[in-house]
TORKOLDO-497617 format. One record per atom (N, C-alpha, C): atom name; x, y, z. Coordinates in pm, whole numbers, plus 50000, padded with zeros to 5 digits. Each point is the difference from the previous one (the first is absolute). Layout:
<sites>
SITE;CA;X;Y;Z $
...
</sites>
This chain:
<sites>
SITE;N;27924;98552;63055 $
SITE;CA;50088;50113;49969 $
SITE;C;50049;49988;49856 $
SITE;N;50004;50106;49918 $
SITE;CA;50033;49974;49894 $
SITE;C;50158;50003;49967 $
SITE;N;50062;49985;49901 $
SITE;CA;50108;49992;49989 $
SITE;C;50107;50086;49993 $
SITE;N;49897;50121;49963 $
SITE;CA;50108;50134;49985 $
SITE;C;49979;50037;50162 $
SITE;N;49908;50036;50065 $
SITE;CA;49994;49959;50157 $
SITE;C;50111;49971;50020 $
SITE;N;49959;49851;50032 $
SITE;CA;50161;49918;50056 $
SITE;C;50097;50033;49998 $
SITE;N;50064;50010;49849 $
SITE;CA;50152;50061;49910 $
SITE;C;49964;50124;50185 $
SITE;N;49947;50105;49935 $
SITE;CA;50010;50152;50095 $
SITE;C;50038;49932;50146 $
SITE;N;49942;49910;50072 $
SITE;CA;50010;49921;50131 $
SITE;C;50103;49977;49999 $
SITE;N;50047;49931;49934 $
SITE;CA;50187;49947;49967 $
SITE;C;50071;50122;50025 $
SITE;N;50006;50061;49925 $
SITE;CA;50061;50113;49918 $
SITE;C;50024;50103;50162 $
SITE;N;49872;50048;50060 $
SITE;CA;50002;50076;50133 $
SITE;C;50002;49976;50101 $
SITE;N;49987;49845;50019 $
SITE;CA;50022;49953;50107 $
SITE;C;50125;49856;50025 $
SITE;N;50074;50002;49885 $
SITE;CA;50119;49898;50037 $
SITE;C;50071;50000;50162 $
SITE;N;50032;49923;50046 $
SITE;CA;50080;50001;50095 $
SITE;C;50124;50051;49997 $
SITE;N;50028;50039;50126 $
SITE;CA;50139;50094;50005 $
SITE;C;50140;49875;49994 $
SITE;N;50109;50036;49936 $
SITE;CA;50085;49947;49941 $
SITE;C;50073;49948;50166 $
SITE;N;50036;49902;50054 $
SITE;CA;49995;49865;49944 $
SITE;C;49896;49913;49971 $
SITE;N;49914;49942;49936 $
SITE;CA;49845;49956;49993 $
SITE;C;50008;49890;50059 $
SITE;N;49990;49974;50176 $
SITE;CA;49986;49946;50069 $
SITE;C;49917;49894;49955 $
SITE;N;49987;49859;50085 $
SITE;CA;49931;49949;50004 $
SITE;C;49948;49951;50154 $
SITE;N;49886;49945;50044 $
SITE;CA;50048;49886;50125 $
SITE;C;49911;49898;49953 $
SITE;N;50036;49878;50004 $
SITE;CA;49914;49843;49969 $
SITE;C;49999;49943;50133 $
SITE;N;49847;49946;50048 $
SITE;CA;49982;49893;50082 $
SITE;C;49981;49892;49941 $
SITE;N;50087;49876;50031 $
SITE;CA;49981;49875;49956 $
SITE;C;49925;49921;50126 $
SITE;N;49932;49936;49986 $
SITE;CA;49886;49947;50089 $
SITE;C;49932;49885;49928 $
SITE;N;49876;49992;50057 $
SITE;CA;49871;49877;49980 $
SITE;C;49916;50077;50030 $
SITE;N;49884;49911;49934 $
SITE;CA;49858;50072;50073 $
SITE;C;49992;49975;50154 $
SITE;N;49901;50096;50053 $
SITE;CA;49964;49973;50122 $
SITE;C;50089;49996;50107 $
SITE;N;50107;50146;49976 $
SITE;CA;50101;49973;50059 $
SITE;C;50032;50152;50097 $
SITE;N;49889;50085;49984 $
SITE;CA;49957;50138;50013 $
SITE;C;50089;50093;49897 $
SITE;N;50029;49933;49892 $
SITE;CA;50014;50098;49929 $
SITE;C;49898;50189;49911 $
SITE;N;49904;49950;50056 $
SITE;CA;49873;50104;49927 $
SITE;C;50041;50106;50180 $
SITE;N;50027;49954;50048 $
SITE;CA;50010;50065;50131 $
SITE;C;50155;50086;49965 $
SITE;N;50086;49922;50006 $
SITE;CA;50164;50051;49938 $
SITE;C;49990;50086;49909 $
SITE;N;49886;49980;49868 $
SITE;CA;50032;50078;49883 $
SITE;C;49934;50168;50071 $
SITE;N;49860;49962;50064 $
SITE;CA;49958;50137;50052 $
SITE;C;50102;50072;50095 $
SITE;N;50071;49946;50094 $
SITE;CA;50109;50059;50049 $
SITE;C;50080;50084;49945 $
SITE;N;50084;49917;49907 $
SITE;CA;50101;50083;49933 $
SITE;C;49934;50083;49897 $
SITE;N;49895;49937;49922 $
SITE;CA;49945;50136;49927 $
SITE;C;49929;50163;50060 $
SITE;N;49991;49981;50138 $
SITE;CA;49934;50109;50039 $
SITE;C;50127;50122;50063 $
SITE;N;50122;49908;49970 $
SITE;CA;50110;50108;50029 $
SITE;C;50022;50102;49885 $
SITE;N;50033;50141;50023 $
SITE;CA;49988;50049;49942 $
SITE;C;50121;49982;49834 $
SITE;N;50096;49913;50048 $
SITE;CA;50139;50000;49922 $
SITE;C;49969;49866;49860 $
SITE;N;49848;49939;50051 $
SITE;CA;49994;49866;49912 $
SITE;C;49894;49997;49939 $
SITE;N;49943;49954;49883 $
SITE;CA;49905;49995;49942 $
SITE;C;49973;49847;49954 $
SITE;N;49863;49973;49991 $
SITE;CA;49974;49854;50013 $
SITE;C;49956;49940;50130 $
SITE;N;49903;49918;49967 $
SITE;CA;49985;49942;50127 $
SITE;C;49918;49846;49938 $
SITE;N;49986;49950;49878 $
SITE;CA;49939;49905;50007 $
SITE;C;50056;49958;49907 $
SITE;N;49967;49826;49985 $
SITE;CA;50057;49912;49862 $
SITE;C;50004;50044;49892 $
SITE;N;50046;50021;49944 $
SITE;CA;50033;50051;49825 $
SITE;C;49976;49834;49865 $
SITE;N;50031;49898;50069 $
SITE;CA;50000;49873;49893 $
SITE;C;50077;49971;49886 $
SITE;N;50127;50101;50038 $
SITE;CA;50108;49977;49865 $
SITE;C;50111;49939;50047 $
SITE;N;50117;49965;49930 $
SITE;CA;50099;49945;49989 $
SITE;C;50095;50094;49979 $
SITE;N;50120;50018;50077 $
SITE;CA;50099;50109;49997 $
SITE;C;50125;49884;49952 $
SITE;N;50009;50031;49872 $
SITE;CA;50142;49860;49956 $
SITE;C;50068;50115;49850 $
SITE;N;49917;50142;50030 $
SITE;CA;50109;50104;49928 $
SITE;C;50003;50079;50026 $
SITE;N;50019;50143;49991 $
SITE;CA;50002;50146;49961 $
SITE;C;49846;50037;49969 $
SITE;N;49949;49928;49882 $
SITE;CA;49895;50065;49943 $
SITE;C;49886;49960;50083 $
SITE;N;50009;49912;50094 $
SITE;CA;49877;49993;50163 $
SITE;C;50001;50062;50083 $
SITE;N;50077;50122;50017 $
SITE;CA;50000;50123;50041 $
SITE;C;49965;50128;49959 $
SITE;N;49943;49977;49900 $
SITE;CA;49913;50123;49850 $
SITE;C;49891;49928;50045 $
SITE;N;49978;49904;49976 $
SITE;CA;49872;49907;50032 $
SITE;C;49963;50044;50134 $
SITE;N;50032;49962;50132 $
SITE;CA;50009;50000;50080 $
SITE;C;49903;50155;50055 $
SITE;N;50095;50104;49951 $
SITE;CA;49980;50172;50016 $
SITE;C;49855;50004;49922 $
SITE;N;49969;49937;49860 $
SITE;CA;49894;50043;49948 $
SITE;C;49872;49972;50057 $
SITE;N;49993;49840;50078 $
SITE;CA;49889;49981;50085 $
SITE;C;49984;50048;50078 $
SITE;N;50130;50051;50078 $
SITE;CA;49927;50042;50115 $
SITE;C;49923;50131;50014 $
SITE;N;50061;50093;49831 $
SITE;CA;49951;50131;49980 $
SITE;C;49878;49984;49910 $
SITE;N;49934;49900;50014 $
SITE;CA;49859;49969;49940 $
SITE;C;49936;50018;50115 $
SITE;N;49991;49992;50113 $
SITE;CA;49898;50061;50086 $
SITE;C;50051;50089;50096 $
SITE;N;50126;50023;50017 $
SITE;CA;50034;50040;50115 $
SITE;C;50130;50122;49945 $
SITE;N;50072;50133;50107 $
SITE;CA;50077;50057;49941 $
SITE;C;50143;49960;50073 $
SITE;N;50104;50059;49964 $
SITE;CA;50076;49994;50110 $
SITE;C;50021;50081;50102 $
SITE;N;50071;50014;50090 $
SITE;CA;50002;50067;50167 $
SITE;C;50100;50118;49928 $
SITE;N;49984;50164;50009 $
SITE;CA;50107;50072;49993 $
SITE;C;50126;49948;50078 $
SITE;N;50120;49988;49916 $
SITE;CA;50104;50044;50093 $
SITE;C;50039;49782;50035 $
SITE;N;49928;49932;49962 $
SITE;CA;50012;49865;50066 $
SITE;C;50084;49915;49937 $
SITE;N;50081;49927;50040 $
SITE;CA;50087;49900;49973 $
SITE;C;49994;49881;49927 $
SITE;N;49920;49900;50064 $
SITE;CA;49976;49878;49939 $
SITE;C;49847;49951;49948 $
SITE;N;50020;49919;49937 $
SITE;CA;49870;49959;49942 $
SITE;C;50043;49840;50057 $
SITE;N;49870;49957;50050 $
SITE;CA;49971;49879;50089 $
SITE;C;49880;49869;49902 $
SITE;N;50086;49882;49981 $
SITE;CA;49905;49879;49983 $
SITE;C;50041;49871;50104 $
SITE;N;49887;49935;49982 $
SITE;CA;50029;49848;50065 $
SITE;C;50013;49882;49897 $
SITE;N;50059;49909;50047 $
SITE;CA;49992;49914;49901 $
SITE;C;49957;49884;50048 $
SITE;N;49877;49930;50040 $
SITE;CA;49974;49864;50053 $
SITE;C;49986;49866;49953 $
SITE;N;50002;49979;49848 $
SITE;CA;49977;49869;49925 $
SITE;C;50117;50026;49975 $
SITE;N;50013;49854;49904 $
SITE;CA;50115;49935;49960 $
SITE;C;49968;50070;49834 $
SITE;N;49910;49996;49978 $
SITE;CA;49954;50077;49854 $
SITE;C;50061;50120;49956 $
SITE;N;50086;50054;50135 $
SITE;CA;50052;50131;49964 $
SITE;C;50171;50013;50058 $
SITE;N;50051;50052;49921 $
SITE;CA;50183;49964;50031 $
SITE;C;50038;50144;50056 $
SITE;N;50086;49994;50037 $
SITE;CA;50069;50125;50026 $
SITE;C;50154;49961;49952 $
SITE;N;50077;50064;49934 $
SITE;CA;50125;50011;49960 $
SITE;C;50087;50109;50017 $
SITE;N;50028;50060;50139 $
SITE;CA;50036;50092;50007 $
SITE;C;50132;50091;49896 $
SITE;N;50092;49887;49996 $
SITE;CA;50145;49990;49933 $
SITE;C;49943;50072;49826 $
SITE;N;49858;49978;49967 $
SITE;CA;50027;50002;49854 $
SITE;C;49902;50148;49990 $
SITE;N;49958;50101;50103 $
SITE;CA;49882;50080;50004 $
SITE;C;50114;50134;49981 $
SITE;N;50109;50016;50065 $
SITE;CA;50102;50156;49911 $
SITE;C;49942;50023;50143 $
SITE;N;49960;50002;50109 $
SITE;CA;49973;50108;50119 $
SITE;C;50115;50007;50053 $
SITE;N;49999;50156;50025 $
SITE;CA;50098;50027;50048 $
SITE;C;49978;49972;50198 $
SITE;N;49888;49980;50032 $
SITE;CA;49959;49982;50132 $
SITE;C;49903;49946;49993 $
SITE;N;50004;49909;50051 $
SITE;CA;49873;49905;50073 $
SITE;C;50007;49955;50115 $
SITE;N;49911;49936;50081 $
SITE;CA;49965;49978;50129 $
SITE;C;49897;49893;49999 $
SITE;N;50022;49907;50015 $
SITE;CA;49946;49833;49998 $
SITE;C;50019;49967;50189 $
SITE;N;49847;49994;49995 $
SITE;CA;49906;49878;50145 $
SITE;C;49968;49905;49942 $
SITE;N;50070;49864;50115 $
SITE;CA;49948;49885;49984 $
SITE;C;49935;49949;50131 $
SITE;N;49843;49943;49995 $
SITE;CA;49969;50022;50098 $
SITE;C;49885;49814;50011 $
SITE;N;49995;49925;50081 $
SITE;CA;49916;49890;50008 $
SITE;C;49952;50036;50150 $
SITE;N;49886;49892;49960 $
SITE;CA;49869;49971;50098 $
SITE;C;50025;49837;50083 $
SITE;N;49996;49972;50111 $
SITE;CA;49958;49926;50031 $
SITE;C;49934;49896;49874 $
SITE;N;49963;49877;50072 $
SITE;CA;49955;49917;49874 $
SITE;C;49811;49965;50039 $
SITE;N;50000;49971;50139 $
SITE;CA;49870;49933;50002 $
SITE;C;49894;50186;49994 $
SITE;N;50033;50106;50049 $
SITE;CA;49910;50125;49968 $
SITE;C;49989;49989;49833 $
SITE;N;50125;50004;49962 $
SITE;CA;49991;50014;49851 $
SITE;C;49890;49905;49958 $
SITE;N;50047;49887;50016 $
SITE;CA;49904;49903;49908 $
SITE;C;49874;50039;50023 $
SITE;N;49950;49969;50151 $
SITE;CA;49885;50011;49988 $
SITE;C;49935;50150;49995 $
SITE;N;50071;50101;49957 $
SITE;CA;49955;50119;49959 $
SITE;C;49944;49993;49858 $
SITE;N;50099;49945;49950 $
SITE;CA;50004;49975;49819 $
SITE;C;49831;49925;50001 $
SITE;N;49983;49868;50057 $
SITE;CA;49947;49939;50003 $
SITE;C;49859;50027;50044 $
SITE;N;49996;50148;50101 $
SITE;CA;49861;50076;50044 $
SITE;C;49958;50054;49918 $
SITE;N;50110;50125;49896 $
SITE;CA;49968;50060;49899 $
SITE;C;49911;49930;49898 $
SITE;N;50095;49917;49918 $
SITE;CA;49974;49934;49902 $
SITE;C;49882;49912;49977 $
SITE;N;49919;49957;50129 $
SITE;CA;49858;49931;50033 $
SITE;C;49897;50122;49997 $
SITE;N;50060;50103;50011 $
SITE;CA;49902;50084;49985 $
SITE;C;49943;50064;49884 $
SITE;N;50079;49949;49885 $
SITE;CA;49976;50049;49822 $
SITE;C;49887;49929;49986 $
SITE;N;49935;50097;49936 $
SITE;CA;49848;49929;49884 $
SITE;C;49991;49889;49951 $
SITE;N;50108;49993;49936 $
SITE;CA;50035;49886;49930 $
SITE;C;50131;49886;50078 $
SITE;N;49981;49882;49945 $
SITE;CA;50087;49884;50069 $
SITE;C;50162;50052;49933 $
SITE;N;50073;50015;50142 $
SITE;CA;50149;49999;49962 $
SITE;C;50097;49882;50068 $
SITE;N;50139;49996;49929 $
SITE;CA;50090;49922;50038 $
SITE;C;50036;49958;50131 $
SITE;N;50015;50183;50018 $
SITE;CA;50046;50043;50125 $
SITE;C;49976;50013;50120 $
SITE;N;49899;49963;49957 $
SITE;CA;49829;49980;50118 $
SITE;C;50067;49867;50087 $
SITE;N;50048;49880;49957 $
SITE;CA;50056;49899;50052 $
SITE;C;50102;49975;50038 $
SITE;N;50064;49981;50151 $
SITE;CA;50158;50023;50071 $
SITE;C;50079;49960;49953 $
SITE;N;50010;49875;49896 $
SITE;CA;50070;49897;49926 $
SITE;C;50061;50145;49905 $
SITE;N;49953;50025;49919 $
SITE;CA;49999;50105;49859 $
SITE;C;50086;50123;50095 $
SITE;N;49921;50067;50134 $
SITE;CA;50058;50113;50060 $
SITE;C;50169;49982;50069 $
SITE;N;49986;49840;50034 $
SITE;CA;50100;50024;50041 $
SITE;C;50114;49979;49837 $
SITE;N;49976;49928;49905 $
SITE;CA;50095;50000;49918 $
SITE;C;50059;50155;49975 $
SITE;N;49878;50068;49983 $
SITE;CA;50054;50165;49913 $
SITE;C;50102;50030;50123 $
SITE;N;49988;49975;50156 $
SITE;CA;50098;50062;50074 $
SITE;C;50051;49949;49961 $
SITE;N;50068;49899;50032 $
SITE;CA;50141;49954;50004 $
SITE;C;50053;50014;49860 $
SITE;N;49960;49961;49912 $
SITE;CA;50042;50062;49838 $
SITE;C;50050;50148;50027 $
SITE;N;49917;50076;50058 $
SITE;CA;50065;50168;50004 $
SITE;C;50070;49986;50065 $
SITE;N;50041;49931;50130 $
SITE;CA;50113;50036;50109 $
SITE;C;50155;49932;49938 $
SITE;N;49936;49886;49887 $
SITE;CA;50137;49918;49959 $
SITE;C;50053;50142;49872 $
SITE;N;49924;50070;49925 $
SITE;CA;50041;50082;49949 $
SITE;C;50052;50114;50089 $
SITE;N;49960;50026;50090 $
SITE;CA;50055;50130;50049 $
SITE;C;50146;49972;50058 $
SITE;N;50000;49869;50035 $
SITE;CA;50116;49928;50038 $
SITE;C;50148;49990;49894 $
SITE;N;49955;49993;49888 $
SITE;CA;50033;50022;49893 $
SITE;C;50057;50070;49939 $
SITE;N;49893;50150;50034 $
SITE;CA;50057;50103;49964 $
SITE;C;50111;50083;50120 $
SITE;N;50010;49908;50073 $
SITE;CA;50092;50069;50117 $
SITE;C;50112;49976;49971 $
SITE;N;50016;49836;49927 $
SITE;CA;50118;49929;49980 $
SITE;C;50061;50091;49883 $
SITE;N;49915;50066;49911 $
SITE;CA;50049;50030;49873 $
SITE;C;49962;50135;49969 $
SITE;N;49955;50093;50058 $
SITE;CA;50024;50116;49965 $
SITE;C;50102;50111;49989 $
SITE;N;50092;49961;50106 $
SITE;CA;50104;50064;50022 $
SITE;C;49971;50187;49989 $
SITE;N;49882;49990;50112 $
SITE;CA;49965;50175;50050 $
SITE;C;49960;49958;50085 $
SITE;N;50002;50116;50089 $
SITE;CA;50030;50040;50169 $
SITE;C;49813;49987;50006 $
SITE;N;49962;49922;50107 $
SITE;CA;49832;50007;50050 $
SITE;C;50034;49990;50150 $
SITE;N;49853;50040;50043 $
SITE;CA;50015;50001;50181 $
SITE;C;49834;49898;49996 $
SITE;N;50044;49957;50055 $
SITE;CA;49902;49867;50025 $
SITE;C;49931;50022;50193 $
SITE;N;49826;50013;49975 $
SITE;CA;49979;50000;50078 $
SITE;C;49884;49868;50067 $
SITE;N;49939;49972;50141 $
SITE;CA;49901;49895;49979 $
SITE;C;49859;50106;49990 $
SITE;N;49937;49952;49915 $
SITE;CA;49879;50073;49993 $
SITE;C;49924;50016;50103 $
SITE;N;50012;49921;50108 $
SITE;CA;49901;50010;50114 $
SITE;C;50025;50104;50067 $
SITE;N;50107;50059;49977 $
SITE;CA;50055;50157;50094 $
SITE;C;49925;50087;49944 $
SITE;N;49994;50032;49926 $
SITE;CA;49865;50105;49962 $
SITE;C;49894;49971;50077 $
SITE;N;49934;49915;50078 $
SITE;CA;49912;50000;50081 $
SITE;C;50037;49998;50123 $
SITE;N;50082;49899;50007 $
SITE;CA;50065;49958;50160 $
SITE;C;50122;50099;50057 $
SITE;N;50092;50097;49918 $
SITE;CA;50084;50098;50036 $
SITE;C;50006;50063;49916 $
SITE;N;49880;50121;49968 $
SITE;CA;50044;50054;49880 $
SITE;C;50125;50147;50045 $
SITE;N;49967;50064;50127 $
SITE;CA;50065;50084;50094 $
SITE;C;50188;49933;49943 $
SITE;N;50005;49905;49989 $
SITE;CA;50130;49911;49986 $
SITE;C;50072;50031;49842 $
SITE;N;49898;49925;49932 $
SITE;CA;49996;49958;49876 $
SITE;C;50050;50198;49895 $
SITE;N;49887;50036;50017 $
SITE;CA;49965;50147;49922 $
SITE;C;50160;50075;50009 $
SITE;N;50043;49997;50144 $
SITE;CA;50113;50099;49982 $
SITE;C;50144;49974;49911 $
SITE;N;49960;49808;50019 $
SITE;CA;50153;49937;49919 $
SITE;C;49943;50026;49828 $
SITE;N;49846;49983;49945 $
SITE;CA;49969;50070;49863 $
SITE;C;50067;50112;49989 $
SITE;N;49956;50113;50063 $
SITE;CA;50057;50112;50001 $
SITE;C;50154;49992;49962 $
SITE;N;50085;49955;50066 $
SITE;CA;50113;49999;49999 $
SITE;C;50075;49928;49872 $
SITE;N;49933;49861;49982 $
SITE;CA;50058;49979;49887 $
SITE;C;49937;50062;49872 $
SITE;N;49906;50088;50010 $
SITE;CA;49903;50057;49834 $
SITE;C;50075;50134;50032 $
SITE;N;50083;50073;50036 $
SITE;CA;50094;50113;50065 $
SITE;C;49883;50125;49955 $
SITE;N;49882;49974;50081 $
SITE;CA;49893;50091;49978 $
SITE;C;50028;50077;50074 $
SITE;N;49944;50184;49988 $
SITE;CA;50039;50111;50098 $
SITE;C;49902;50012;50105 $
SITE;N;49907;49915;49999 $
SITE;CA;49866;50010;50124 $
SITE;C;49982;49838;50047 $
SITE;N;49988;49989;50128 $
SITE;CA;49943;49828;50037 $
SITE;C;49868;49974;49920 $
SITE;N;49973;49910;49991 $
SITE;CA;49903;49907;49939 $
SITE;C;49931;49995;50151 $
SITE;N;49827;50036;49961 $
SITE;CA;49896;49951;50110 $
SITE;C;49909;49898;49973 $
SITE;N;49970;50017;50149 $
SITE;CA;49870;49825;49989 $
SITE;C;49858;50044;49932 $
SITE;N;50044;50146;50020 $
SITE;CA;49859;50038;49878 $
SITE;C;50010;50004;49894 $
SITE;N;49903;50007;49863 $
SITE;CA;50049;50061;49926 $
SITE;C;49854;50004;49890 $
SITE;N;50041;50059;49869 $
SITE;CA;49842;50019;49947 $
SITE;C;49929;49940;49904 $
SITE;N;49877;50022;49978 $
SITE;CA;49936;49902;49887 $
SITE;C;50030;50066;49899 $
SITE;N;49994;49898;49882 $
SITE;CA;50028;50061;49848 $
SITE;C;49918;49920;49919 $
SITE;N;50028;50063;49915 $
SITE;CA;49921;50001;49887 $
SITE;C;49940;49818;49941 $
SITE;N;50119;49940;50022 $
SITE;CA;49896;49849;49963 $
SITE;C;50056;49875;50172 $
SITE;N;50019;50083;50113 $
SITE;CA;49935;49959;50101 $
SITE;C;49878;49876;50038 $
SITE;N;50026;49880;50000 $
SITE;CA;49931;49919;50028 $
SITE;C;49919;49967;49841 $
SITE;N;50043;50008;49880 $
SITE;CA;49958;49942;49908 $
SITE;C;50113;49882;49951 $
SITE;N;49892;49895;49953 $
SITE;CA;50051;49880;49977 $
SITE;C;50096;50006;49854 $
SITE;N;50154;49930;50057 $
SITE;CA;50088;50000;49901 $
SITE;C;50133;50080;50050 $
SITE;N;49928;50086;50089 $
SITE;CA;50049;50148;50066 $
SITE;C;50098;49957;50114 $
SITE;N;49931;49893;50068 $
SITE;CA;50066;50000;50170 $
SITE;C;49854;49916;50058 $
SITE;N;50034;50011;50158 $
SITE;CA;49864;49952;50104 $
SITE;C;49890;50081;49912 $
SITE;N;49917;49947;50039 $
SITE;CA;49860;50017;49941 $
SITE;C;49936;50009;50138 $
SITE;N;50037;49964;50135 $
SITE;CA;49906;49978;50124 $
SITE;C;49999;50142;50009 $
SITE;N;49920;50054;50111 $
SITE;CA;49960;50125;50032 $
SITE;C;50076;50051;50098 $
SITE;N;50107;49877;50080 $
SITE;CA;50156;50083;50047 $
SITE;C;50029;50035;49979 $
SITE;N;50045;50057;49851 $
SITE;CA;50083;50017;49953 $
SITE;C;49970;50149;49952 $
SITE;N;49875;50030;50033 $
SITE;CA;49910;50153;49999 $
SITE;C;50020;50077;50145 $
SITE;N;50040;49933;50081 $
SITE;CA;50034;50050;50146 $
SITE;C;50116;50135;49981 $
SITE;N;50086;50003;49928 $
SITE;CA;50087;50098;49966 $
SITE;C;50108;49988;50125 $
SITE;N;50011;49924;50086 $
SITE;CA;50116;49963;50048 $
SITE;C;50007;49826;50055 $
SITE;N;50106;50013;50048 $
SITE;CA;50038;49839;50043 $
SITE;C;49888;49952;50099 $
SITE;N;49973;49891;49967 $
SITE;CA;49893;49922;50123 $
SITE;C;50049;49887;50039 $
SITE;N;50054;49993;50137 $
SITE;CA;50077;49891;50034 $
SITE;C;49900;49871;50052 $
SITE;N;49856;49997;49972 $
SITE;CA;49959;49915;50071 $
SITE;C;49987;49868;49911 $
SITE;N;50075;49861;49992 $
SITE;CA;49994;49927;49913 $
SITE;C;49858;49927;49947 $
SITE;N;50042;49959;49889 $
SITE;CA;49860;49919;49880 $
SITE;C;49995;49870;50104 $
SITE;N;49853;49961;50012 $
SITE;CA;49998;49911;50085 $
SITE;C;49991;49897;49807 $
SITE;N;50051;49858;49998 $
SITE;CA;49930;49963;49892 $
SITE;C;50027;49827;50031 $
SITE;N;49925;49994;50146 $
SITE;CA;49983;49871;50062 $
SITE;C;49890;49920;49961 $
SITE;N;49921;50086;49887 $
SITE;CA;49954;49927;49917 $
SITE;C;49999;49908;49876 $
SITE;N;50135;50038;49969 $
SITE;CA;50082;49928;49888 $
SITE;C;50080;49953;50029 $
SITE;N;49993;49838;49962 $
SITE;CA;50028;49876;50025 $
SITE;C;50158;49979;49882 $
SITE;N;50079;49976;50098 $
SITE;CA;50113;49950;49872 $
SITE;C;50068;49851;50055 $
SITE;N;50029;49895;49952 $
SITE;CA;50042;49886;50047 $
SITE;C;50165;50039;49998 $
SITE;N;49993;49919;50125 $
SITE;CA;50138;50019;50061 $
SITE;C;50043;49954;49945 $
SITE;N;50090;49910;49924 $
SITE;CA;50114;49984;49890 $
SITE;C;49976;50117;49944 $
SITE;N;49922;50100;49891 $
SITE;CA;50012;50083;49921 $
SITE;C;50072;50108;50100 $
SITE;N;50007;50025;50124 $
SITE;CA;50033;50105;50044 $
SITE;C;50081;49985;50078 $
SITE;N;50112;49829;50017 $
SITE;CA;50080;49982;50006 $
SITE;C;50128;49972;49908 $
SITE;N;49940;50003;49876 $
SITE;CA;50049;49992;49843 $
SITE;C;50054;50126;50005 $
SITE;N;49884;50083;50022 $
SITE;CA;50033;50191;49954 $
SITE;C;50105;50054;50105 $
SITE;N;49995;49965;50113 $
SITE;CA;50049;50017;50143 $
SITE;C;50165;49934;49934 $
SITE;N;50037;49941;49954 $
SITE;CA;50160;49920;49947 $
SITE;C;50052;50112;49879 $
SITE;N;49908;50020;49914 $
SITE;CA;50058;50124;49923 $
SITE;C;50014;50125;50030 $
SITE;N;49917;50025;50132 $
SITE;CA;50030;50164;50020 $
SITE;C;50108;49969;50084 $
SITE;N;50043;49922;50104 $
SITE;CA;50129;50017;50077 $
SITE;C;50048;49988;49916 $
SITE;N;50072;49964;49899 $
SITE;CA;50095;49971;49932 $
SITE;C;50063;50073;49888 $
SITE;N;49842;50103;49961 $
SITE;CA;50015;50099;49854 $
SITE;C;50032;50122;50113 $
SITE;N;49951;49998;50140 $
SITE;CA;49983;50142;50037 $
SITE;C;50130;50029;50113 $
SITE;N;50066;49859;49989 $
SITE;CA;50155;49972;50043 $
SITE;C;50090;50044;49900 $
SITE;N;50013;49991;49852 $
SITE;CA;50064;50003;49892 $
SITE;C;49980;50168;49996 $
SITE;N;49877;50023;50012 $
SITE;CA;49938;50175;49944 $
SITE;C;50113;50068;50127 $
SITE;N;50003;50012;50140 $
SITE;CA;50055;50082;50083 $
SITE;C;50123;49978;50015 $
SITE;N;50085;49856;49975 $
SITE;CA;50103;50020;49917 $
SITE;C;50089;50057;49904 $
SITE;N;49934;50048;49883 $
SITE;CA;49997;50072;49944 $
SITE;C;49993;50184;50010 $
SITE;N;49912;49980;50079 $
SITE;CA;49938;50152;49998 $
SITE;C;50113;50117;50044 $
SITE;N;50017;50135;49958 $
SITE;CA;50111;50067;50049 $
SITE;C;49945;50075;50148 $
SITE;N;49852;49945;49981 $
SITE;CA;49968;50046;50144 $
SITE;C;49853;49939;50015 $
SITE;N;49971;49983;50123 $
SITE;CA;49895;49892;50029 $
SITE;C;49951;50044;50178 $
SITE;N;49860;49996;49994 $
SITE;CA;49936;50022;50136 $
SITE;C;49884;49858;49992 $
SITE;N;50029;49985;50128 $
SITE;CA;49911;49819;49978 $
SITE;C;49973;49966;50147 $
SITE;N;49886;49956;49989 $
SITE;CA;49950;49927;50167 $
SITE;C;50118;49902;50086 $
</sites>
């Protein structure tokens, strides 16, 4: 798109005044590519996949609007614009961004699906990765869960903290308390639609679930990947403990 383009994109399609936000804070492999298609297929939100920036001003919200209007438009009439944030590579600072409204999910996975999800993916690249090995997979969790832990202690803004497994295991449960805390005018469904970078890598899941266009509750078998029990009794000590601290915190929380 060229630039006078864009400028015109900006220009006719800004968001309606308050310029909402909502952030999921998460990990990989936590059904977030599932979450982002959810809430993006409502009509009030725009966004549905990783963006890869850092929100620690004002001006990551110009940023923010311009990518996403590089391939995509916004919804007439819609409210918020939607990212996730899953590495530690990327901050969120709500206190220093000027929104007048935002809406922050904090949401973890189980530890032994996670790992050895991370750990299915990542064996499957062309090339040799880190992450490919449970040792490496489990560090990045618990590194993200001690940050998210972190940011619970120190953000001082309102999040609703949910367990990620409810999106599969109760989403009937889960969807209506979204609804309620994103003060959307329609429920959120277990369906919802493909878009535009849908199962491309960088994007979200890359598996071909994730092309189903609604929820599939039948779980990843991945009893093929081997993780040694200390590593997933290591990981198993930081999630009770970060995901004890997180619902503590939270001004509202739905959890197994």
């Amino acid at each position: 798109m060229h630039s006078l383009d864009l400028q015109a994109q900006l220009n006719m399609n800004a968001l309606p005044e308050p310029h909402a936000r909502i952030f999921l804070l998460s990990h990989m492999r936590a059904f977030t590519s599932l979450a982002g298609h959810i809430l993006g297929s409502h009509p009030q939100i725009n966004g549905y996949y990783e963006m890869h920036i850092s929100y620690e001003d004002a001006s990551a919200l110009d940023r923010q609007l311009e990518l996403f209007l590089e391939g995509d438009a916004l919804k007439p009439g819609s409210r918020y614009l939607f990212d996730k944030l899953l590495h530690n590579d990327y901050a969120l600072r709500p206190e220093r961004l000027g929104l007048p409204e935002v809406k922050i999910l904090v949401s973890l996975l189980e530890p032994e699906p996670t790992i050895k999800s991370i750990v299915d993916l990542f064996s499957q690249k062309p090339t040799p990765e880190p992450l490919a090995a449970p040792e490496a997979a489990a560090d990045y969790y618990m590194a993200r869960l001690e940050a998210l832990a972190e940011f619970s202690r120190t953000a001082g803004q309102p999040y609703f903290y949910f367990d990620a497994e409810l999106f599969q295991r109760a989403p009937e449960t889960l969807l209506p308390r979204l609804t309620h805390w994103l003060e959307l005018d329609s429920p959120l469904n277990e369906r919802y639609q493909i878009f535009r970078h849908t199962g491309q890598a960088r994007k979200g899941d890359s598996s071909p679930r994730i092309h189903s266009g609604r929820i599939d509750r039948t779980p990843v078998d991945y009893s093929h990947v081997a993780v040694p029990q200390k590593v997933l009794d290591a990981a198993r000590a930081v999630y009770e403990d970060c995901r004890r601290q997180i619902i503590e915190k939270a001004e509202d929380a739905l959890h197994l």
